[in-house]
Each structure stands twice: as C-alpha cells, then as structure tokens.
N, C-alpha and C positions, 0 to 999 in steps of 0.2 A: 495497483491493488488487484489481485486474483477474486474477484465478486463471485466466481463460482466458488471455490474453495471457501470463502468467506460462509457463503451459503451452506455451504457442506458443514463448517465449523457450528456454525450457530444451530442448524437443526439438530447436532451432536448435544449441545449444551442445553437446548431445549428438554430432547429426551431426558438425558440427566433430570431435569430442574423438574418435571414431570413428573417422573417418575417414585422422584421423591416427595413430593405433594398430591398426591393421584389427579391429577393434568395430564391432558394432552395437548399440547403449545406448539404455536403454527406459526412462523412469518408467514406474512403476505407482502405484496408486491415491497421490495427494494427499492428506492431511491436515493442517489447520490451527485453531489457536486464535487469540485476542489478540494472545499472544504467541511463538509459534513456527508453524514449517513442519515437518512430515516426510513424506518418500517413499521407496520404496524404487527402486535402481536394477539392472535387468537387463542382461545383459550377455552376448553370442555371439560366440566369433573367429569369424574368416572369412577365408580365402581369397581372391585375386583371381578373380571374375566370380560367388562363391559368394551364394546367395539363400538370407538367416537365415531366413524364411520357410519357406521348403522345409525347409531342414536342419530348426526347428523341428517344421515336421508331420511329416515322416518317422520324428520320436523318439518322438512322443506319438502318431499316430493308433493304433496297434496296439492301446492302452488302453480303446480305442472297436471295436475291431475293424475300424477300415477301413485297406483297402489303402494302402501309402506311393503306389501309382499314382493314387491321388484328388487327390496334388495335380495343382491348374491346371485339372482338367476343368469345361468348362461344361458347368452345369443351368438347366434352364428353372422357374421357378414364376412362377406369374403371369401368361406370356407376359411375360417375361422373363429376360435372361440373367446368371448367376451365374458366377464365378470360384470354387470351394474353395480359397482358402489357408491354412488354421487350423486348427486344435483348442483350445480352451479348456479345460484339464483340472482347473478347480474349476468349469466349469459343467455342471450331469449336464442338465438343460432342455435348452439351447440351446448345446451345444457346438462345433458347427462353426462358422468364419470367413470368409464369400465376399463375395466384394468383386463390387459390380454395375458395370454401364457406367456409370455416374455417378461410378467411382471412392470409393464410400463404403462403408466396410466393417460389416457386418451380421452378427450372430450366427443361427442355424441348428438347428432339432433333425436328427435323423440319417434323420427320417424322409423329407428331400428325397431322399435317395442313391438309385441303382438298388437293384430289391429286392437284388440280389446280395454290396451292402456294406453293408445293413443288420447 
C-alpha cells in the first residue's frame, strides 16, 4: 500500500466532502496493520470567505499566551521569512505553525515571537 498517495487521496476527498457541506476536514495521524486502517477525522464549519486556520488559532493561541493578532504576521529567522498560522496544542517544544515562502508548513518553539508575545 502507497500511505502517502493514500493520504494524498483521502485529503482530495476530504476537500470534496467539505466543500460541499461548508467543512473543512482534516485526517490526523494514520494508523495501520496487515489488516486494518484507522484515523481520526477533524472537522471545522465555516462560513463563506471564513479561514479554519485563523478561527483555529484564535481558539487555541491564548493557551500559549500569544495574542489572536499573531495570526498571519511575518517573522524572520534565518534571513528568512515566516507566516504564523498555528498553534499545536499537544506540542509544548514546538508549538507554533508558520508556513515559509516555499509554502511548506514547519512547527516553531515560542521562542521566534517578539519578546512581547512571549
């Protein structure tokens, strides 16, 4: 069994199922044996032009202590530039979510933030 393609397929069909229910549907972690598959699935309503992202962080940063206005703002590390759109709230290490110009999404300790939202 190809479990990335498999992955690939199902968030295809997600969108789909989504979009025609206004959902945004998420596997989380994959598990598999021989003979079975299980995942769990998340799931956000949303509104026309509404970003599950955002609504997401705005719930959970406060957990962290950082401001709902951290989402979207670019940071630099590395001489390079980051998006914040996340919080992962079973990761206490690396809990932020910023997406770089490459479009590929990275987890974060809290220590990138201005010292202010530390």
């Amino acid at each position: 069994m190809n479990w990335e393609k498999f992955r690939e397929d199902l968030d295809k069909a997600f969108v789909t199922v989504g979009n025609e229910y206004g959902l945004r549907l998420e596997a989380k972690t994959i598990r598999y044996d021989d003979i079975s598959v299980r995942f769990t699935v998340e799931g956000i309503f949303l509104q026309e032009g509404e970003d599950a992202d955002q609504i997401l962080f705005e719930k959970d940063c406060v957990k962290f202590g950082i401001s709902p206005d951290m989402y979207g703002v670019v940071i630099r590390v590395k001489d390079k530039s980051y998006k914040i759109i996340g919080v992962n709230t079973r990761a206490r290490k690396y809990p932020l979510v910023i997406k770089g110009e490459d479009g590929i999404r990275r987890k974060a300790t809290l220590g990138i933030l201005p010292n202010k939202e530390k």
